[in-house]
PAFI-447315 format. One record per residue: residue in one letter; x, y, z of N, C-alpha, C in turn. Coordinates in Angstrom, 2 decimals, decimal comma. Example, Ala and Ser with C-alpha at 12.3 -4.5 7.8 and 13.67 -1.06 7.14 Angstrom:
<recs>
<rec type="A" n_px="13,19" n_py="-5,69" n_pz="7,80" ca_px="12,30" ca_py="-4,50" ca_pz="7,80" c_px="13,20" c_py="-3,30" c_pz="7,80"/>
<rec type="S" n_px="12,85" n_py="-2,25" n_pz="7,08" ca_px="13,67" ca_py="-1,06" ca_pz="7,14" c_px="12,90" c_py="0,03" c_pz="7,87"/>
</recs>
This chain:
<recs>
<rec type="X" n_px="71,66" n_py="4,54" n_pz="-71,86" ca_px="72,23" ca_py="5,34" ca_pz="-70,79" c_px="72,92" c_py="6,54" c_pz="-71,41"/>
<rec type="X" n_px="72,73" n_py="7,42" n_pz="-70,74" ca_px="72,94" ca_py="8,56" ca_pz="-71,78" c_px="74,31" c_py="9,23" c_pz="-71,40"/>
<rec type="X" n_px="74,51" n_py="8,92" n_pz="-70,14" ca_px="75,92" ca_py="8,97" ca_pz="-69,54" c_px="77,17" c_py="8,01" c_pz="-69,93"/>
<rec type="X" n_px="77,12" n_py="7,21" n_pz="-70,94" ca_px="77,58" ca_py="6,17" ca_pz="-70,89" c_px="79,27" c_py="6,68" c_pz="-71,30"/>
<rec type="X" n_px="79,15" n_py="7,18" n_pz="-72,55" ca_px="80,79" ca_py="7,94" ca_pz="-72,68" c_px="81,81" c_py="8,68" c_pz="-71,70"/>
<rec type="X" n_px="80,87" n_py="9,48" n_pz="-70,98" ca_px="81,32" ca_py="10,14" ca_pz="-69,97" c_px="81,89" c_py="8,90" c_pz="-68,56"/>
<rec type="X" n_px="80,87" n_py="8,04" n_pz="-68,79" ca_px="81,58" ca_py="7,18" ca_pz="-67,33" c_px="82,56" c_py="5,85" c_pz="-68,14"/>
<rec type="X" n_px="82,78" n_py="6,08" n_pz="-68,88" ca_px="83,73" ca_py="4,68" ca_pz="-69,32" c_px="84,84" c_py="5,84" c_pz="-69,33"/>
<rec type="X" n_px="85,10" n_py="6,68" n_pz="-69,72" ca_px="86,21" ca_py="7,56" ca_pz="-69,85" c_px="87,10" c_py="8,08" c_pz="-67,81"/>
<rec type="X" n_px="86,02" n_py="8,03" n_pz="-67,19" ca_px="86,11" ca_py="8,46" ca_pz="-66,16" c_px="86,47" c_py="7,41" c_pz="-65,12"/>
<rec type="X" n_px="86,20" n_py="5,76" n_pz="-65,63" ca_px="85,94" ca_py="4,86" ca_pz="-64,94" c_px="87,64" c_py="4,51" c_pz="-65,32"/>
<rec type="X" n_px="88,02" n_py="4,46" n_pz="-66,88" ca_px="89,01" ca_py="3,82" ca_pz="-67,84" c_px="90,48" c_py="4,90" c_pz="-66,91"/>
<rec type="X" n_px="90,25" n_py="6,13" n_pz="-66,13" ca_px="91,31" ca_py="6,90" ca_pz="-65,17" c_px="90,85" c_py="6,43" c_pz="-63,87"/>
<rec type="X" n_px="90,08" n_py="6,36" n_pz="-63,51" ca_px="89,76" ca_py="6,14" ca_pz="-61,83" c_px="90,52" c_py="4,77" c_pz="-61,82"/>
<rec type="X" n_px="90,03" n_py="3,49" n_pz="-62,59" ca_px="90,97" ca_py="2,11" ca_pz="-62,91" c_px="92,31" c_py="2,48" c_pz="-62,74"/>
<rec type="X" n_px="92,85" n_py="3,23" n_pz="-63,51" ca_px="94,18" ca_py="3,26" ca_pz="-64,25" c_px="95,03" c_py="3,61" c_pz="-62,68"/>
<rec type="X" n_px="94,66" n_py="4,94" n_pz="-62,12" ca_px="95,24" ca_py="5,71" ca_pz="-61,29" c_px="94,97" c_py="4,60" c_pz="-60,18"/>
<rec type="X" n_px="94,07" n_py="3,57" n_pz="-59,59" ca_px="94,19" ca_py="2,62" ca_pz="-58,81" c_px="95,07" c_py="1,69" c_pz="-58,72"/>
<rec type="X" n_px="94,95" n_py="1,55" n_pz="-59,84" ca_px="96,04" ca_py="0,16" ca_pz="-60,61" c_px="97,66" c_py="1,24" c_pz="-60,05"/>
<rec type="X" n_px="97,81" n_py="1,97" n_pz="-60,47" ca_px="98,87" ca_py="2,80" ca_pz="-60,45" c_px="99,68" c_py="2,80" c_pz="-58,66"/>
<rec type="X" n_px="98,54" n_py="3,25" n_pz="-57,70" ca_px="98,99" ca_py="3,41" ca_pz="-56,79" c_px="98,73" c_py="2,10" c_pz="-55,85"/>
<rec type="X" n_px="98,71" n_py="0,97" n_pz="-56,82" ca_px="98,18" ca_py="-0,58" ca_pz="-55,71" c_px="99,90" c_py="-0,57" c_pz="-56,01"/>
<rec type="X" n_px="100,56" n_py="-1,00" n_pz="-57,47" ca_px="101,74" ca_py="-1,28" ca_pz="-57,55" c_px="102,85" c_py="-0,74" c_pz="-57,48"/>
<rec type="X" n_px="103,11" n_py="0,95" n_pz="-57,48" ca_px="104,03" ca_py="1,26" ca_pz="-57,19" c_px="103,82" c_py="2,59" c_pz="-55,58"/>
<rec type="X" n_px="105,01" n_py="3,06" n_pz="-55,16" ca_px="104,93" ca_py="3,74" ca_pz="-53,74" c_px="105,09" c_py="5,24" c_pz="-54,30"/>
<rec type="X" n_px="103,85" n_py="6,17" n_pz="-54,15" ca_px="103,87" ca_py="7,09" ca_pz="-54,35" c_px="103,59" c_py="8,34" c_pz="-52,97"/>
<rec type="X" n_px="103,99" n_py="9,31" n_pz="-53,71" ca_px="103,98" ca_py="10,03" ca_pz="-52,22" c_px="102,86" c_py="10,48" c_pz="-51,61"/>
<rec type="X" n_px="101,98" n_py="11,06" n_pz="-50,60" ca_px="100,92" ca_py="11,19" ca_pz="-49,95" c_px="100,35" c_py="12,18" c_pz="-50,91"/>
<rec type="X" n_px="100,74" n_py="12,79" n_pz="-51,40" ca_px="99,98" ca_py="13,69" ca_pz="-52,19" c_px="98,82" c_py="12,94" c_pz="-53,07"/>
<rec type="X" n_px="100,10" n_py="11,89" n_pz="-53,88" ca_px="99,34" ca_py="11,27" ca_pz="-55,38" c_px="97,60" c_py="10,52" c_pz="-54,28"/>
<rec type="X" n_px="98,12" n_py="10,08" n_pz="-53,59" ca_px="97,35" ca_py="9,39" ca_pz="-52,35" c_px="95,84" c_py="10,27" c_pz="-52,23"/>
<rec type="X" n_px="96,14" n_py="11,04" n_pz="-52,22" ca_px="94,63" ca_py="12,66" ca_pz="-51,44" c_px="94,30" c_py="12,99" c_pz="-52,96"/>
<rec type="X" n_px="94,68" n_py="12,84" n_pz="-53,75" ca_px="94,24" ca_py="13,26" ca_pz="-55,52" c_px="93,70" c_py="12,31" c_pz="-55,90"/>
<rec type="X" n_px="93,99" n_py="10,73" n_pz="-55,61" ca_px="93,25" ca_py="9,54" ca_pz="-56,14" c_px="92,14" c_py="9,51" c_pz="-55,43"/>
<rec type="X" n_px="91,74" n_py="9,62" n_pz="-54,02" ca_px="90,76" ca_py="10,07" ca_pz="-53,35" c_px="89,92" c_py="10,78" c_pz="-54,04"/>
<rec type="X" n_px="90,32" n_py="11,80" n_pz="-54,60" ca_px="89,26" ca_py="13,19" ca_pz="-55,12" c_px="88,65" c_py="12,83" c_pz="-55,94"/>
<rec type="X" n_px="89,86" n_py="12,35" n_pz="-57,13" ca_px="89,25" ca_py="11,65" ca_pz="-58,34" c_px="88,20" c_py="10,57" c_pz="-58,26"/>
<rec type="X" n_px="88,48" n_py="9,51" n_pz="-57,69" ca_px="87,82" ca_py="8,88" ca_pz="-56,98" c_px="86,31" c_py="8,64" c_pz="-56,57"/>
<rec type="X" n_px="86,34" n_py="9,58" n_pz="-55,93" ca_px="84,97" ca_py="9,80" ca_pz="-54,84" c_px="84,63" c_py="10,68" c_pz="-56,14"/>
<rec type="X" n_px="84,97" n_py="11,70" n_pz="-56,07" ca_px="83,90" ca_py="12,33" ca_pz="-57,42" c_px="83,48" c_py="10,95" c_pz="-58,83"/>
<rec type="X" n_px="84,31" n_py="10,36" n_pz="-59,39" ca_px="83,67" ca_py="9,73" ca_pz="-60,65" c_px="82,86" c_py="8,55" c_pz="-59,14"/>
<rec type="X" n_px="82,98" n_py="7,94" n_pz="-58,65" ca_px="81,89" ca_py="7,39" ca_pz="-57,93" c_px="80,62" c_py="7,78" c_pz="-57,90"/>
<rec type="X" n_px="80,67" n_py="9,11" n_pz="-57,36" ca_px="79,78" ca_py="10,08" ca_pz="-56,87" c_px="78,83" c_py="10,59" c_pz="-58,07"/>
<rec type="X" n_px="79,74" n_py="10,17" n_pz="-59,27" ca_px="78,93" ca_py="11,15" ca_pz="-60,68" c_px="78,24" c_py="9,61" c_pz="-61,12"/>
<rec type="X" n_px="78,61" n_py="8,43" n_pz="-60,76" ca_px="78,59" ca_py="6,59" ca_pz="-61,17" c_px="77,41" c_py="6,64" c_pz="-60,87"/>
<rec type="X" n_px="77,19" n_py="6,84" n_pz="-59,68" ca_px="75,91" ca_py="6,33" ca_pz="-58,15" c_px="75,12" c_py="7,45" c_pz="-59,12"/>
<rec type="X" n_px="74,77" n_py="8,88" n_pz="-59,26" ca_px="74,18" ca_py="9,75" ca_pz="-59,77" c_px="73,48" c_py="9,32" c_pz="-61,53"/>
<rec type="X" n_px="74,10" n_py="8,73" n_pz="-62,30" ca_px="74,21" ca_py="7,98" ca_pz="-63,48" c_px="73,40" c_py="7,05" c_pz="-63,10"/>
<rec type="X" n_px="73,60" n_py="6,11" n_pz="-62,21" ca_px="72,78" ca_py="4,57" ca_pz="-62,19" c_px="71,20" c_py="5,04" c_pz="-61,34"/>
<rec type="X" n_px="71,43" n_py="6,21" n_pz="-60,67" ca_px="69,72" ca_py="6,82" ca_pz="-60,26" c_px="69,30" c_py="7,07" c_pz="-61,44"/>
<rec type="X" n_px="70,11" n_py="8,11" n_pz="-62,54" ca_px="68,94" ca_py="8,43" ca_pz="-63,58" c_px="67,91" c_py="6,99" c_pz="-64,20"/>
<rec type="X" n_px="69,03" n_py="6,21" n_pz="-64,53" ca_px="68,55" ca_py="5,11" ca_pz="-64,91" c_px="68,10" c_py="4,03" c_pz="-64,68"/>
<rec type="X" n_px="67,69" n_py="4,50" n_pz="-63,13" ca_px="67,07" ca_py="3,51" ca_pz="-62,77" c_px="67,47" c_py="2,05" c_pz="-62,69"/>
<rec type="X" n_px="68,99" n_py="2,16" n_pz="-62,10" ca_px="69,86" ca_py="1,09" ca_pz="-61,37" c_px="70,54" c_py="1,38" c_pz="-60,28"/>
<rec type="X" n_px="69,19" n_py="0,44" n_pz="-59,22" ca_px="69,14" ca_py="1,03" ca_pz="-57,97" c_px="70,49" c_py="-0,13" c_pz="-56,95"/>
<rec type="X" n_px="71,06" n_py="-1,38" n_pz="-57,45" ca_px="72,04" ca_py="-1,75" ca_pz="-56,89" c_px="73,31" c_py="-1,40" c_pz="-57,10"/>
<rec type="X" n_px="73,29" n_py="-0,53" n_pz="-58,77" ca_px="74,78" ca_py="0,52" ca_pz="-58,60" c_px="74,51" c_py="1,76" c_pz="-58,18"/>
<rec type="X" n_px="73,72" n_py="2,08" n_pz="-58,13" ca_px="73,53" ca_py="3,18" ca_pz="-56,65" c_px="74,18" c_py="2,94" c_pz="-55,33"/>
<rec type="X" n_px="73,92" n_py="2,22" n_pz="-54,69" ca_px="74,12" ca_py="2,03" ca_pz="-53,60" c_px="75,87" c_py="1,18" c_pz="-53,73"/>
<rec type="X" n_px="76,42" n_py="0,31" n_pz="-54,84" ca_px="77,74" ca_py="0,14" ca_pz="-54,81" c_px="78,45" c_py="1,18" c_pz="-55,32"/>
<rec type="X" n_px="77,38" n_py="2,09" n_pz="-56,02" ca_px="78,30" ca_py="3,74" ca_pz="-56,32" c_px="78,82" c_py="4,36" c_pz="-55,19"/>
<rec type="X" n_px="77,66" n_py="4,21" n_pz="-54,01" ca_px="77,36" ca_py="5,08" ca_pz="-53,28" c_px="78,54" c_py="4,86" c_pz="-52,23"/>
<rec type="X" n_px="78,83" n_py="3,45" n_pz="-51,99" ca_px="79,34" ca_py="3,19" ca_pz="-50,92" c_px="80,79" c_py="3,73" c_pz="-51,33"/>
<rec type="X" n_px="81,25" n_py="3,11" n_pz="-53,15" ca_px="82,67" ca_py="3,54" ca_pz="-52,76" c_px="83,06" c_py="5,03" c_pz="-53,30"/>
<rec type="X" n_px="81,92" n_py="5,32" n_pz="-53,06" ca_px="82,15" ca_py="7,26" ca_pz="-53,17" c_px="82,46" c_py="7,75" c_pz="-51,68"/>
<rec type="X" n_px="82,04" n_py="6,81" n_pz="-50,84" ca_px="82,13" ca_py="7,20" ca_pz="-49,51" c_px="83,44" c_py="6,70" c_pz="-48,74"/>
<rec type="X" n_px="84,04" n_py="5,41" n_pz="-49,66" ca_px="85,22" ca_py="4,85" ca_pz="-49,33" c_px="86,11" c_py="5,53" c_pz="-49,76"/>
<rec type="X" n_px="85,66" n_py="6,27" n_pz="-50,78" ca_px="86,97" ca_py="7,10" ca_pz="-51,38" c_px="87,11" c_py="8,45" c_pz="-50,90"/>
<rec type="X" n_px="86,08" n_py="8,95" n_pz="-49,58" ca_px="85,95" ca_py="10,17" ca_pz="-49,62" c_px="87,10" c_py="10,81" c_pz="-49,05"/>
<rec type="X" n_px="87,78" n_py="12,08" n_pz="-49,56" ca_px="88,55" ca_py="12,74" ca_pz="-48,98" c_px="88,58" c_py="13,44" c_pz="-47,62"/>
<rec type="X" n_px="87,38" n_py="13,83" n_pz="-47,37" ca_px="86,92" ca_py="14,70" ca_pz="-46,32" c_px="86,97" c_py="13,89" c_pz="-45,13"/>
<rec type="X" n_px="86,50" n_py="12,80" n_pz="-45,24" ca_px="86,15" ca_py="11,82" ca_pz="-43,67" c_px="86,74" c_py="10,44" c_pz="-44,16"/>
<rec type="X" n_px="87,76" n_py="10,62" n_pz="-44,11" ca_px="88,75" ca_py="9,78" ca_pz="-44,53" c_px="88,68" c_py="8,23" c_pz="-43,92"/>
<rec type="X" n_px="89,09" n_py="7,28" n_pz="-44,33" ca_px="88,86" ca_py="5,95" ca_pz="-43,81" c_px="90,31" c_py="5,88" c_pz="-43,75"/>
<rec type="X" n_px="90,87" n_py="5,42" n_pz="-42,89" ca_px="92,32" ca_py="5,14" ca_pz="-42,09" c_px="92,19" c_py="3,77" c_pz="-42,02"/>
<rec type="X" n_px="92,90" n_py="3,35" n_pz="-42,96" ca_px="93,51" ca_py="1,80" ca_pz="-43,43" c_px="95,01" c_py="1,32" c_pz="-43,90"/>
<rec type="X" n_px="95,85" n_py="0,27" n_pz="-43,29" ca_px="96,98" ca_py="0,45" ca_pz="-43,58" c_px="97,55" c_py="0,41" c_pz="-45,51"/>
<rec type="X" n_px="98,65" n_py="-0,14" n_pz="-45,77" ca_px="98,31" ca_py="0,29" ca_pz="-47,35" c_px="98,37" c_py="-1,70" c_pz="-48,13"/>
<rec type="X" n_px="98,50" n_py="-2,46" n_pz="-47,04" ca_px="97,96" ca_py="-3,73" ca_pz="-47,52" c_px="96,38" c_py="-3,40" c_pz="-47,61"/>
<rec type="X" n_px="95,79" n_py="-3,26" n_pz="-46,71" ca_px="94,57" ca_py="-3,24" ca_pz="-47,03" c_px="93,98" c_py="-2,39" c_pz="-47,81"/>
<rec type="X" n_px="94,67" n_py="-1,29" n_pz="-48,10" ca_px="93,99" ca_py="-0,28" ca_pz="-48,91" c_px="94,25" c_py="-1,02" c_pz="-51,07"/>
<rec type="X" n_px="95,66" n_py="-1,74" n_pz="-51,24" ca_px="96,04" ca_py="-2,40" ca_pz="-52,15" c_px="94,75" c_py="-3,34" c_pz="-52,33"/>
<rec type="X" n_px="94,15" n_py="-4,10" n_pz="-51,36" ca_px="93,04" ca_py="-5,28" ca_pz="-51,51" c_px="91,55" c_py="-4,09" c_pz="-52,16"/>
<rec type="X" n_px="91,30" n_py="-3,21" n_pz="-51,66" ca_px="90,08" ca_py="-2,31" ca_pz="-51,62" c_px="90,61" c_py="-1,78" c_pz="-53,31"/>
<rec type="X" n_px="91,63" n_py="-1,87" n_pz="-53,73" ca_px="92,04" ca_py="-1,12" ca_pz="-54,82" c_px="91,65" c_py="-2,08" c_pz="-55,80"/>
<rec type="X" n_px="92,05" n_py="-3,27" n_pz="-55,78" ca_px="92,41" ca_py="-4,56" ca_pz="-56,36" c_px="90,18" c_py="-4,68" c_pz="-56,87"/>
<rec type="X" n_px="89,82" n_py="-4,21" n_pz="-55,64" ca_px="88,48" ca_py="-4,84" ca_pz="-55,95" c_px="87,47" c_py="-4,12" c_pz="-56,18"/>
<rec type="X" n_px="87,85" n_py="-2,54" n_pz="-56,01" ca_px="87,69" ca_py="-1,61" ca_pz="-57,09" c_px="87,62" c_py="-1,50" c_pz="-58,50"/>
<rec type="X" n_px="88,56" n_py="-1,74" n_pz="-59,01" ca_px="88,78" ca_py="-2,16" ca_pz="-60,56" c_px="87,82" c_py="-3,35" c_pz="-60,86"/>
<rec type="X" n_px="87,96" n_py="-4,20" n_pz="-59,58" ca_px="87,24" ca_py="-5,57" ca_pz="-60,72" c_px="85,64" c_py="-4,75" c_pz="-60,65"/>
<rec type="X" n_px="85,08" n_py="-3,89" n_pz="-60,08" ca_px="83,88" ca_py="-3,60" ca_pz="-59,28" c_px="83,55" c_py="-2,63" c_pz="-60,81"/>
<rec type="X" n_px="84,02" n_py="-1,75" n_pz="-61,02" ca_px="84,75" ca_py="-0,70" ca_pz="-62,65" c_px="84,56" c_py="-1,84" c_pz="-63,83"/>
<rec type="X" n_px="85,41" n_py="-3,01" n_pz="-64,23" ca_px="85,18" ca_py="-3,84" ca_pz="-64,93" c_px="83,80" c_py="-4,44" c_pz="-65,38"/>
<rec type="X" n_px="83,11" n_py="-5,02" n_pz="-64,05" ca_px="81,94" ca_py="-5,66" ca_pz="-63,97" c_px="81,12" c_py="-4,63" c_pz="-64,67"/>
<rec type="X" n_px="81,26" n_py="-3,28" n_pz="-63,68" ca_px="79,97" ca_py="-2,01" ca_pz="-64,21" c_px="80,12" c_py="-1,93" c_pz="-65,54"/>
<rec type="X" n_px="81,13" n_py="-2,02" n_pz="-66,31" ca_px="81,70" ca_py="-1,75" ca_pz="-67,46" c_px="80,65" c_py="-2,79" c_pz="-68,45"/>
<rec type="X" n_px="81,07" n_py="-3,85" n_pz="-67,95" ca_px="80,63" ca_py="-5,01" ca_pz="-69,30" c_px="79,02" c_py="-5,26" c_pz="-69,17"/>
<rec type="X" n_px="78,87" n_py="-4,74" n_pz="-67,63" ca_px="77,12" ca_py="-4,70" ca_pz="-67,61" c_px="76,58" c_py="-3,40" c_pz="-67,87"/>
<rec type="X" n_px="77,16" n_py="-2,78" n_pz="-68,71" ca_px="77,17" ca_py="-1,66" ca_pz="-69,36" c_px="76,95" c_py="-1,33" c_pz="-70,60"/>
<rec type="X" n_px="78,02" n_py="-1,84" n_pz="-71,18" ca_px="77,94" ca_py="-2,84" ca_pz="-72,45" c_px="76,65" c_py="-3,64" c_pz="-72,80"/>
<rec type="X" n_px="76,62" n_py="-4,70" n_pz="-71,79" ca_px="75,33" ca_py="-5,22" ca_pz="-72,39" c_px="73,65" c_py="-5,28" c_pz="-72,21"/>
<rec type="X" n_px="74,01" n_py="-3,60" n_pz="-71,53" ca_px="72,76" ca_py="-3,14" ca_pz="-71,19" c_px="71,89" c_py="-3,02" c_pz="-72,48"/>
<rec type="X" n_px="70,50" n_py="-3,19" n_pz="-72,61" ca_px="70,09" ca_py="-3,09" ca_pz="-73,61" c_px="69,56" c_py="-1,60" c_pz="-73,71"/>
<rec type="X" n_px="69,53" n_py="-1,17" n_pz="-74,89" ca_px="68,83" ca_py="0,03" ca_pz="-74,97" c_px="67,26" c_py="0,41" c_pz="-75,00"/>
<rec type="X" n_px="66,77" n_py="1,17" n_pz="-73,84" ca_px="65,42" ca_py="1,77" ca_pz="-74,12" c_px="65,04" c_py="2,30" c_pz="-75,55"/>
<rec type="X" n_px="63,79" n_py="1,77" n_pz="-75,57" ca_px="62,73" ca_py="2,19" ca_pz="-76,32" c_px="62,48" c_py="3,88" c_pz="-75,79"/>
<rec type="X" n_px="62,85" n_py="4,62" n_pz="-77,26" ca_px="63,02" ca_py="5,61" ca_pz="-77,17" c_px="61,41" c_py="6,33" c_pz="-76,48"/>
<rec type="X" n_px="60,77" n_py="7,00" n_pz="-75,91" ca_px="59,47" ca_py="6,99" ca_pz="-75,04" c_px="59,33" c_py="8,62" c_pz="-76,25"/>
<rec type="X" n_px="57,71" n_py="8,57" n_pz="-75,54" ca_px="57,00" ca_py="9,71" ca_pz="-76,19" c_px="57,86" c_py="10,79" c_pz="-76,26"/>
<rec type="X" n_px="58,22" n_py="11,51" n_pz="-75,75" ca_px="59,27" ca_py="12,66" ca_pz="-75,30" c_px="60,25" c_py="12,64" c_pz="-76,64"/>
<rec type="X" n_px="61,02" n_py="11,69" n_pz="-76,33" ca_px="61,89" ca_py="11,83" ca_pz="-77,42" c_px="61,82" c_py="11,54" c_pz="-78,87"/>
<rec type="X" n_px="60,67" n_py="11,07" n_pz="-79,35" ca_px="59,91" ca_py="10,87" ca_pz="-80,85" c_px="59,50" c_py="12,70" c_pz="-80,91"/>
<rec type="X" n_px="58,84" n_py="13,31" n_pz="-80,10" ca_px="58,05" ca_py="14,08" ca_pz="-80,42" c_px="59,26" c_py="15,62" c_pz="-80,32"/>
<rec type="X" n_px="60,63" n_py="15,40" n_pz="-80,20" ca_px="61,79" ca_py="16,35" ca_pz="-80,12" c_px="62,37" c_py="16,27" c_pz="-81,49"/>
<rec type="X" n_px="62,57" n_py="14,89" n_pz="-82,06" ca_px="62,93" ca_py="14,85" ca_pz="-83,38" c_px="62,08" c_py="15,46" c_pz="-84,72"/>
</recs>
């Protein structure tokens, strides 16, 4: 996966800043910025798992790019938004270690014949 640095780095803040605003009370602002952040590394996740032809984190990219979206906002109180946070991360984790033990392609014609 050729994206792979780019989304552990992106995944390792989207986590962090979740984790951040499940446990402590921050003001509406931090709230509409975790959104952004959010929905974009989702949005770049879901885009990543098309190149490569992983078509069920597509569609769990997809969805919480859409849960996180800023624009058309999902109106949830902040227990429930703490549970969606909580299972976010584990959702980040999972992608993570099946990430990890993705195996690597056999490098194809294309890329023998660039070297």
């Amino acid at each position: 996966m050729k994206h792979k640095g780019v989304l552990f780095i992106a995944w390792l803040v989207a986590a962090a800043l979740l984790v951040d605003a499940t446990v402590e009370q921050r003001p509406d602002s931090f709230y509409t910025l975790l959104q952004w952040i959010c929905c974009a590394v989702f949005a770049y996740s879901a885009f990543a798992a098309y190149e490569n032809k992983h078509g069920v984190w597509v569609w769990i990219f997809g969805v919480l790019a859409a849960l996180y979206n800023p624009i058309f906002r999902v109106r949830l109180d902040r227990s429930t938004w703490s549970g969606v946070n909580w299972v976010t991360v584990g959702i980040i984790v999972v992608a993570g270690i099946c990430l990890l033990r993705g195996k690597r392609n056999p490098p194809d014609e294309n890329d023998l014949r660039r070297t």
